[in-house]
N, C-alpha and C positions, 0 to 999 in steps of 0.2 A: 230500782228494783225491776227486774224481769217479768214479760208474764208468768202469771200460772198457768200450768197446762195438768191437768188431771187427767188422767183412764178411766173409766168405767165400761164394763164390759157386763153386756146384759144378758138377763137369766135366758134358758131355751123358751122359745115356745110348742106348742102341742105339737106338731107335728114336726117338730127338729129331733133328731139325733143324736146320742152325746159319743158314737163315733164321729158323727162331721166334725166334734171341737177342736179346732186347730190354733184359735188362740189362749194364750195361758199368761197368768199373773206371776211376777218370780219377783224376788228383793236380793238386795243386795247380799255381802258378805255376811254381815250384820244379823240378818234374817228376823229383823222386828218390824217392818215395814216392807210393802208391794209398792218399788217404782217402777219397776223392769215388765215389759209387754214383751211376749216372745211367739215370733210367726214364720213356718217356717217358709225356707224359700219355694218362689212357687212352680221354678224350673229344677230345684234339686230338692227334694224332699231330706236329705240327709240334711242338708245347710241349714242355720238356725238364726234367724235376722232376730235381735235385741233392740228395743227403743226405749229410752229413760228418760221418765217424767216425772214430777214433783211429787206425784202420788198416783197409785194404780188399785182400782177397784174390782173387785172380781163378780162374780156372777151373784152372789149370796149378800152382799152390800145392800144393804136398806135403804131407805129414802132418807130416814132419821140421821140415819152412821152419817152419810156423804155431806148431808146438810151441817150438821155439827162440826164435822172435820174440815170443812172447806171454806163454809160460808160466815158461821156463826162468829166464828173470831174475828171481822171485820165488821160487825156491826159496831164497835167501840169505835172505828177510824172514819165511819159514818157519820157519827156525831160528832165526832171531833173535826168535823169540813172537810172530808176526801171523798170525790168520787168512787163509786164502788161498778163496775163493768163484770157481769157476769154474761154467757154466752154460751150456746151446746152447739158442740159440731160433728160432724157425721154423714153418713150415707143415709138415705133415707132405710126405713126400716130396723132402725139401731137403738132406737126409744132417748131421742131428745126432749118431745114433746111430755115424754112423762119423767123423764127427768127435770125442766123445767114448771112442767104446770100439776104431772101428779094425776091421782082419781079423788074420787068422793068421798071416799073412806079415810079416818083420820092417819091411820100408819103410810096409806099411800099420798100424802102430798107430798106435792113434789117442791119446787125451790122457792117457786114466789109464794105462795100462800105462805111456808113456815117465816121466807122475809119479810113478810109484813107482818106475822104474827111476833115474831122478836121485834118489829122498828115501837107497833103499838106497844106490847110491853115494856121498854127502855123508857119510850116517849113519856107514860105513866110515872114510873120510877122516878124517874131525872124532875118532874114537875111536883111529885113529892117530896123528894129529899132536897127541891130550893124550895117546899112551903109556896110554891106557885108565882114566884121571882121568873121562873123561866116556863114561854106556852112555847109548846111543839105541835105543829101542823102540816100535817100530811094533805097531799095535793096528786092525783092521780093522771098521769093521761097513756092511752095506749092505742096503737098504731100497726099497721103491717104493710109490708111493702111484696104488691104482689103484682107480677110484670113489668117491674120495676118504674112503678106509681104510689104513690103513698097511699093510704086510705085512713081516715081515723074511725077505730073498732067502737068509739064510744057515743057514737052518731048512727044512727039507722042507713043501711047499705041505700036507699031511695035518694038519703039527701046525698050522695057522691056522685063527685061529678067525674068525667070523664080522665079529662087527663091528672086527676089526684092534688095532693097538695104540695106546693112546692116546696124549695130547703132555699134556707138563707144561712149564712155564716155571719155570725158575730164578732164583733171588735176583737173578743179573746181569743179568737178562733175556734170555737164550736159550732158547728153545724147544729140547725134548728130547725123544726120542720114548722114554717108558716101557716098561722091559721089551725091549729091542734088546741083541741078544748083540752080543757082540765078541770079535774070534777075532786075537789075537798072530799077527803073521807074521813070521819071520825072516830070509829073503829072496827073490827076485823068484821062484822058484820057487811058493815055498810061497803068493803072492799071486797066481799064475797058475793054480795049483789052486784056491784059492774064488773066483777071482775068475769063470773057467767054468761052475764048478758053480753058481755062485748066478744067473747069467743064464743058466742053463739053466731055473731056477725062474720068472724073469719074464716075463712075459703077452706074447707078439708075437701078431700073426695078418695075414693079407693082404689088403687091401684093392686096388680097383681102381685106385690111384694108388701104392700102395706094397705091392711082394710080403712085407715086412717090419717091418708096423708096429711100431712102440711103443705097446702100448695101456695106459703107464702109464709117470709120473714117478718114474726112480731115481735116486738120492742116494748117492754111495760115500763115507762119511767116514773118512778116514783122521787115526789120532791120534797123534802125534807130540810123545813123552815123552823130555826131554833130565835126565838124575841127574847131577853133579855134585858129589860130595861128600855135603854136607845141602841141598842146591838141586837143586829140583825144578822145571822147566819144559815147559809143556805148548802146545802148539798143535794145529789142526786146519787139513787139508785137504778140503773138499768139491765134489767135483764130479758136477755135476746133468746128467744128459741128461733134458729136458724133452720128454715127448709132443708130436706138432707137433697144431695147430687145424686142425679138418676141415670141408668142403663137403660137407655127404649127399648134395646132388645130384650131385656129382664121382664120388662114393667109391662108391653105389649098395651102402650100407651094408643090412646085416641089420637083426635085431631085437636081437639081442647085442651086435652092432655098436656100433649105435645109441644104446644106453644108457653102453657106455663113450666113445663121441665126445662125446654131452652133460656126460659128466663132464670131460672134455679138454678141452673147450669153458668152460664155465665156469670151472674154474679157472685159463687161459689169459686169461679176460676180468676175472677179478678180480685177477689182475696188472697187465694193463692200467690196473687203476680205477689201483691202487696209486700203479703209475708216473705217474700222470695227477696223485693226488691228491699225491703228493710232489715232484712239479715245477713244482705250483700252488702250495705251499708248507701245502697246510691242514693244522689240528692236528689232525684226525682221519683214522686212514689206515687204510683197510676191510682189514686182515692176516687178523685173526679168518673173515673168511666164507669162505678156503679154507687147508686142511692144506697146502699146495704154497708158499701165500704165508705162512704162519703160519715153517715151516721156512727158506723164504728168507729174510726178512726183513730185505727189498733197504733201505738206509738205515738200518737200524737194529743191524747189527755191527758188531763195530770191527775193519778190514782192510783186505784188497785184494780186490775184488770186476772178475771179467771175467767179461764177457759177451760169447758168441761167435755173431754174428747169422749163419744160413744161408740161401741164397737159392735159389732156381730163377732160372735168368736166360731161361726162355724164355714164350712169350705167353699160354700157358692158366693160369700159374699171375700172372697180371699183376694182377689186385686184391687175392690175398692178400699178395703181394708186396708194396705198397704199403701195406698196413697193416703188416706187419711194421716197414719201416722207418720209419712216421711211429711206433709206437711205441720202436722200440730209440733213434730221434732226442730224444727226450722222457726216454730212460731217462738219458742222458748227461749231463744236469744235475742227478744224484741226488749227494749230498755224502755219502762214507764214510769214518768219523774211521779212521785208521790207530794203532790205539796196542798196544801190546806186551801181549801177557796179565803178571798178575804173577807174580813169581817169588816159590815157594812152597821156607821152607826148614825138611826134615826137622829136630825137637827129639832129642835123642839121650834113651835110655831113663832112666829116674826109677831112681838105685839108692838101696838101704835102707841110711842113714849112722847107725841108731839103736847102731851097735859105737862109735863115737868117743866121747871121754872127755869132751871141751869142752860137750859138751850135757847138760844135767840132762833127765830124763823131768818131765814138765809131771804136777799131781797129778791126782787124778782129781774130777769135778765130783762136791759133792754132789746128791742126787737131791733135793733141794728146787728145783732152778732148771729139773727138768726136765717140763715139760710131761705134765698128768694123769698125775700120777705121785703120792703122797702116803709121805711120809717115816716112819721109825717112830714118831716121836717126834710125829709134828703128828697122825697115827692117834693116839698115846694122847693127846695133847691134846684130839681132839676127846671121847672118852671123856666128859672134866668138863663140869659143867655151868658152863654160859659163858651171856652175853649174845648174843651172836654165834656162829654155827659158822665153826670155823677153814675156810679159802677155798683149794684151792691152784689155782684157775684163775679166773676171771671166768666169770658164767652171766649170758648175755640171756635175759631174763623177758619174756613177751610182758604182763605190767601194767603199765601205766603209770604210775612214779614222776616226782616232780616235779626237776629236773635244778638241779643247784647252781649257782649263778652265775659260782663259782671252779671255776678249771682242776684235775683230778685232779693234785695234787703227783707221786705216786709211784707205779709200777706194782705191781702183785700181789706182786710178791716179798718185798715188808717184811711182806705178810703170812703170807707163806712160808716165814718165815726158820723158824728150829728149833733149841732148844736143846740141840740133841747136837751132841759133840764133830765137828771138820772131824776128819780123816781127814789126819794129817801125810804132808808128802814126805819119800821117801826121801833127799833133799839139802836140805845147806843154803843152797842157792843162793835167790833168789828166784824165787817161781812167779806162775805168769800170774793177776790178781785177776781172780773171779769175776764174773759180774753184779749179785751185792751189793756187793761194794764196787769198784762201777764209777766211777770217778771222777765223771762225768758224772751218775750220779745221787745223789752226798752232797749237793752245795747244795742239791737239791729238794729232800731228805729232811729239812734243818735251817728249811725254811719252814715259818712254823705255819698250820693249816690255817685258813681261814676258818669262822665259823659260815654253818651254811647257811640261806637267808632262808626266810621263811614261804611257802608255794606257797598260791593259790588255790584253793579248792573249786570244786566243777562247779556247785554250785547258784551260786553268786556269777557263774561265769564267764557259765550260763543266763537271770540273771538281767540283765548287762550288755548283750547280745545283744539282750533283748528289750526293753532299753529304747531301745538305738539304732535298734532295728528303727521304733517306734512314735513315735520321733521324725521319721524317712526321711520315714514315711506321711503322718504331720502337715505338714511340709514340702512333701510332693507336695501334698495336696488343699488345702494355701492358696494355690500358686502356682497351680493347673490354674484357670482363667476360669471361671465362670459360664454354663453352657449358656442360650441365648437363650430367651426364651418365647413360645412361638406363637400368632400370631395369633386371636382370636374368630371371622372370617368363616376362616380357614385351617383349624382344629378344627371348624367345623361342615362345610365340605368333605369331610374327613377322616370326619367321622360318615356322613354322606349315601354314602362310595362304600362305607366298611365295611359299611351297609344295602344297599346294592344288590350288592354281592354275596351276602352272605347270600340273597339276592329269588332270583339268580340259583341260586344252589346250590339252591331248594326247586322254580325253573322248569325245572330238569333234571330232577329227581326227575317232576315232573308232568307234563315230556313222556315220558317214557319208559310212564307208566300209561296217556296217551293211545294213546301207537302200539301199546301192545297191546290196548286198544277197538278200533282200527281194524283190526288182523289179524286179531281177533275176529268182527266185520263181515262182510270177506270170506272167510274161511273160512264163515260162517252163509249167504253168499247164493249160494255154491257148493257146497249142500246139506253142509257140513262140520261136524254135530253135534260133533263130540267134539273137532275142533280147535278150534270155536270158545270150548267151552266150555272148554279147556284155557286158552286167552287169557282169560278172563273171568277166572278164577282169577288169573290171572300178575297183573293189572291193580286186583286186589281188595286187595293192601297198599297199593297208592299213594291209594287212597280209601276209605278203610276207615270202616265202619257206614253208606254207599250204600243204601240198601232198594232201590232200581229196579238196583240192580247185581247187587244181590245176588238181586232177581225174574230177573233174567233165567239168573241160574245155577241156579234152582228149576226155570226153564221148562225150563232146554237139559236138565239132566238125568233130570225127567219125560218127556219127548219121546224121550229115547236109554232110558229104561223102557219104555217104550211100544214103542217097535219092536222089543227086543227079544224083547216079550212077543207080537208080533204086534197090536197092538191099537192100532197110529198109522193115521189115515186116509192120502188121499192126499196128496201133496205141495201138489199147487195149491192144492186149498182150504184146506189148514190156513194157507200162507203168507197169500194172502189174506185171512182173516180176522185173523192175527196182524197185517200191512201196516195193514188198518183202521182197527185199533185203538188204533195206534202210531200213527197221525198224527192220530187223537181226542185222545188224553192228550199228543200234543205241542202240538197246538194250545191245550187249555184249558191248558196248561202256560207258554206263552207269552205268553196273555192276562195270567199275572198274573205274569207275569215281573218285575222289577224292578232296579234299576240295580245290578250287585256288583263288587267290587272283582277286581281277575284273579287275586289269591293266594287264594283262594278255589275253592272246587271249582266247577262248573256243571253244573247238573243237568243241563240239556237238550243242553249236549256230550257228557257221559256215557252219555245216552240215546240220541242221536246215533250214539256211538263214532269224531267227528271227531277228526282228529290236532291240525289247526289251535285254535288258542288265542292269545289276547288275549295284550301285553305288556305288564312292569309298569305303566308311566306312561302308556297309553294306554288309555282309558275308552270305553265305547261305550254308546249309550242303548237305549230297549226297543225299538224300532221299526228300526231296523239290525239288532238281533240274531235280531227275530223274521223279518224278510226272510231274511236269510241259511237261519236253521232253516225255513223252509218250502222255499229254495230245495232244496235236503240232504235235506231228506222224500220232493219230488215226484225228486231223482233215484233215491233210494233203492226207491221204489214202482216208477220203471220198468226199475230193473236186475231184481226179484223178477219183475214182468211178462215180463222177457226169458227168465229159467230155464222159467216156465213154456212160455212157448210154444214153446223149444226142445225140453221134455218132450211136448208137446203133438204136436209134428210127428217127434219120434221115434214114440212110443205109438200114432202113425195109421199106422206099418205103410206108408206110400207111398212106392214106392220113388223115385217123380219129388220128391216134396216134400221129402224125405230129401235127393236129389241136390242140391236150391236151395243144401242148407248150405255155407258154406265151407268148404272142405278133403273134404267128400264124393263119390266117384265113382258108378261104377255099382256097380262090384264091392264096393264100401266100404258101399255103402246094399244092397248085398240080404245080404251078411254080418251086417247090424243086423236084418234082418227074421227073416232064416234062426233068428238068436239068439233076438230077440224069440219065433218059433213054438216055441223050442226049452223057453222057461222058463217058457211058456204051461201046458205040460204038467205041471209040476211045482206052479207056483203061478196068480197073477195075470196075470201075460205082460205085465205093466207094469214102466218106472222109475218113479222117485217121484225120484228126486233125482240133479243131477248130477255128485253122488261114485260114486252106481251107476252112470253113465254110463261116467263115466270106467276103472270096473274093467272093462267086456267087454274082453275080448278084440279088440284090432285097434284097439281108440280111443285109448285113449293121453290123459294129459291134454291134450296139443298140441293134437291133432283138437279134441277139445268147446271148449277154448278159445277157437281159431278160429271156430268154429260160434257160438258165444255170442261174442264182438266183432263178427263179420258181421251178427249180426240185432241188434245193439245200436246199429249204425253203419248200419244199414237202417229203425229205426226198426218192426220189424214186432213186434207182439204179438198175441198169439190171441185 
């Protein structure tokens, strides 16, 4: 059997319209019955959407009519052991909660109170017409699931605790919520009294679309125990008023709010899956990812299962509306086995028959058969000295012995036995045989045991191992091919690039010595004693026992003595005669220059301090090389020429000659003068070099730079 899925569609309230009605009750051909809901569509108002359900109630439907029509015919399947699953769904605002629970007044109750008021009735009946053969007892517990936590409503909200109460699944597969009181009621009274007081305990609050929300799924189960004699049957009634699904933008929710609609929300939407995914028919059905559907567990009890859809029938509630019923329309081809719980029959109590005469008392075991236990007599056995110590249990040794080929005949006990007297019965009837002489183990006990075979040593077993191992290997390296052999012109290939790399690893090493001759250089030609001579240094592993390299790190640090001491001439003339001299010994250096290979040092680059240098496989003759090094001389002689005459036109004190320089103003040439008369007074009132240039005050390396590229790019020397 199917669910049931019923319509109800509730009356206006005060301030509704019965223009806005837009949903309507219709029946079939027939026209004796409402199952047909009709809404129209909400993007064509001409269009007319139809949903057909079991039964459809219209606005004018009583609590009496609906309860009668729907409910009351299954309290007979109640008592006969079937689950009964009733349930309201809805949008919030659509009146589940009075559909399920009702008002105060007798015409308005709603579901549960008239189900309890027919289960008491029945219960009475049935216990009259068996003459009181049969007691029926009702047993109440009632719950809500609110943020998706359990709470029980019939407990005071102070003793709950935080994370709620859990759910266990049972053997039969029903979900049960652990730790849930249940409180015996006797009659409709006594069910009127918790039944108050625990929805006085449940979460309502008001929102913009309902002065009365339900901010939380309650479950009233009622348990329904029929005795009989020694037969016991048991059923259950539960019926759910479900939270309805909320629009924040409608509802103009809080932050409180908020949090319990997203919870109403999705566990609303994971019913949906449900319904969805069990009328798709798949084998997996999402229960697990909400307590509401975990607890329903639509399709999966065995009953009768109704669901009672509530509607708004006016036009603001028109798309939830719409989804309600395309889901309750889906819910309807859900299949619920109907089958009776079983009947469960009381055993009457175990009495003590050891007074009757027919029964012999059974003797007592000796203590040899009972586990870790040692008898007096196998104690004094062990005493002598024996080949063996007497056993009365089996010991697992963690040593490895070698394991019989034949099956152990007999268990421990033959070794157990004991030669002190059994312990006679008080009768002479016969007594129950022991596990010595159990029948089932004499024939094993009359096989003779096998000898046991010889076991292998480890050296043996080590030794087969190693021979199969080296048989493996033998096998691999006879099948594995023959690697190719490589060619004559391919191997000297192969030699030739492994040399040219090497070439290259020692051309790295020797550029890196040149380019610091060359930082060397220009630090020296911009009056830079001590840097340059710091670079000579850095430069002097990569060519090491150089004499002219090593002259020139004698000169630079004679010369930085010298000034210290006061006793350096002036800058000009000393560069100039140093210039002289240096392109004397490069020229006769050059004359007898002769052809060398590039891995090789070069003297006259070293002397030089050029960065440039030859590659391996390219060779230059003496007449090339000497061009080049005169070219390199004569520029070298007229950058020393440029410092000086920059010195030269500082040292003249003129403030117009001063100004020709690049980057020199007015102001900037009489602050060089001003300076200049300033250190007149203390020493010389000369520079000598344009590292002391660069330190006045106001010049800046920049300035003198410029000034020196300007006259170097003018071509002016003094």
């Amino acid at each position: 059997m199917s669910v049931r899925v019923v319509a109800r569609i509730r009356p206006l309230l005060e301030k509704e319209l019965d223009k806005d009605v837009i949903v309507h009750a219709a029946s079939n051909d027939d026209g004796r019955t409402s199952n047909v809901v009709k809404i129209p569509n909400p993007k064509n108002e001409s269009e007319e959407f139809s949903f057909t359900f079991n039964s459809v109630y219209d606005q004018l439907t009583t609590q009496e009519e609906l309860f009668t029509a729907e409910v009351a015919p299954h309290l007979k399947s109640l008592f006969n052991g079937l689950d009964v699953t009733i349930f309201a769904y809805g949008v919030t605002g659509t009146g589940k909660t009075h559909t399920m629970r009702g008002g105060l007044k007798l015409a308005e109750r709603g579901v549960i109170p008239r189900l309890l008021s027919g289960v008491f009735r029945r219960a009475k009946k049935m216990m009259k017409d068996t003459n009181g053969e049969t007691n029926v007892t009702v047993a109440l517990s009632y719950y809500e699931i609110y943020n998706d936590k359990v709470f029980d409503l019939l407990e005071p909200p102070e003793k709950r605790t935080p994370s709620g109460l859990p759910l266990r699944a049972e053997a039969n597969g029903k979900t049960v919520v652990a730790g849930l009181s249940e409180r015996p009621c006797q009659d409709l009274k006594d069910f009127e009294r918790l039944y108050i007081e625990a929805n006085n305990n449940r979460i309502t609050a008001a929102t913009k679309l309902n002065a009365h929300s339900s901010r939380s799924h309650a479950i009233l189960r009622v348990k329904l125990t029929q005795t009989t004699g020694d037969m016991v049957r048991e059923s259950t009634a539960s019926a759910i008023d479900l939270a309805g699904s909320e629009d924040n933008r409608r509802t103009d929710n809080g932050k409180e709010r908020l949090v319990e609609s997203a919870a109403i929300n999705k566990s609303l939407f994971v019913l949906s899956q449900c319904i969805d995914a069990i009328s798709r028919g798949d084998r997996r059905i999402p229960f697990r990812e909400s307590k509401m559907t975990r607890i329903l567990s639509l399709g999966q009890n065995n009953g009768i299962t109704i669901m009672i859809l509530n509607l708004a029938p006016i036009r603001s509630y028109h798309l939830d509306t719409l989804s309600s019923l395309n889901v309750s329309s889906r819910a309807k081809r859900i299949e619920v086995r109907e089958i009776e719980n079983e009947v469960v029959f009381k055993q009457p109590p175990r009495t003590n028959s050891s007074s009757s005469t027919g029964i012999t008392r059974q003797p007592l075991r000796p203590l040899a058969n009972a586990h870790n236990i040692h008898s007096g007599a196998a104690a004094k056995a062990a005493d002598k000295p024996a080949d063996r110590p007497v056993k009365a249990f089996s010991v697992y040794t963690d040593k490895s012995k070698p394991q019989p080929t034949s099956r152990p005949v007999a268990n421990t006990t033959m070794k157990r036995t004991s030669p002190a007297p059994k312990r006679p019965s008080d009768s002479d009837g016969g007594s129950r045989p022991t596990k010595i002489t159990r029948p089932a183990l004499v024939p094993r006990a009359a096989k003779p045991i096998q000898p046991i075979q010889p076991s292998i040593s480890a050296d043996q077993i080590e030794a087969m191992v190693e021979k199969k191992v080296s048989e493996i290997l033998a096998s691999r390296t006879q099948a594995a091919p023959a690697p190719p052999e490589i060619n004559e012109a391919v191997q000297r290939r192969l030699e030739a690039l492994e040399k040219r790399i090497e070439d290259g690893r020692h051309d790295d090493s020797r550029s890196d010595g040149l380019r610091f001759l060359l930082m060397a250089r220009q630090h020296k030609e911009r009056g830079e004693d001590a840097s340059a001579l710091k670079m000579y240094e850095m430069a002097l592993p990569y060519f090491p026992g150089q004499a002219k390299l090593l002259g020139k790190i004698e000169k630079l640090k004679a010369r930085l003595a010298a000034k210290r001491e006061g006793l350096d001439t002036t800058s000009g003339e000393m560069e100039a005669k140093v210039d002289e001299r240096r392109v004397e010994r490069k020229q006769k250096k050059s004359s007898r220059q002769v052809d060398m290979d590039d891995d090789d040092y070069n003297g006259a680059e070293a002397d030089d301090d050029d960065e440039a240098y030859l590659s391996k496989n390219r060779k230059k003759g003496k007449k090339p090389k000497a061009a080049k090094t005169s070219v390199a001389e004569s520029a070298m002689v007229e950058e020393g020429a440029v410092s000086r005459s920059l010195l030269h036109i500082v040292n003249s004190r003129d403030v117009s000659r001063i100004m020709s320089l690049q980057g020199f103003g007015r102001k900037k040439a009489r602050d060089l003068v001003e300076y200049l008369d300033e250190i007149s007074e203390e020493g010389d009132g000369y520079i000598h070099s344009l590292e002391q240039l660069r330190k006045i005050p106001g010049m800046g390396g920049r300035t003198v730079d410029r000034a020196y590229e300007g006259l170097l790019a003018s071509g002016i020397s003094s």
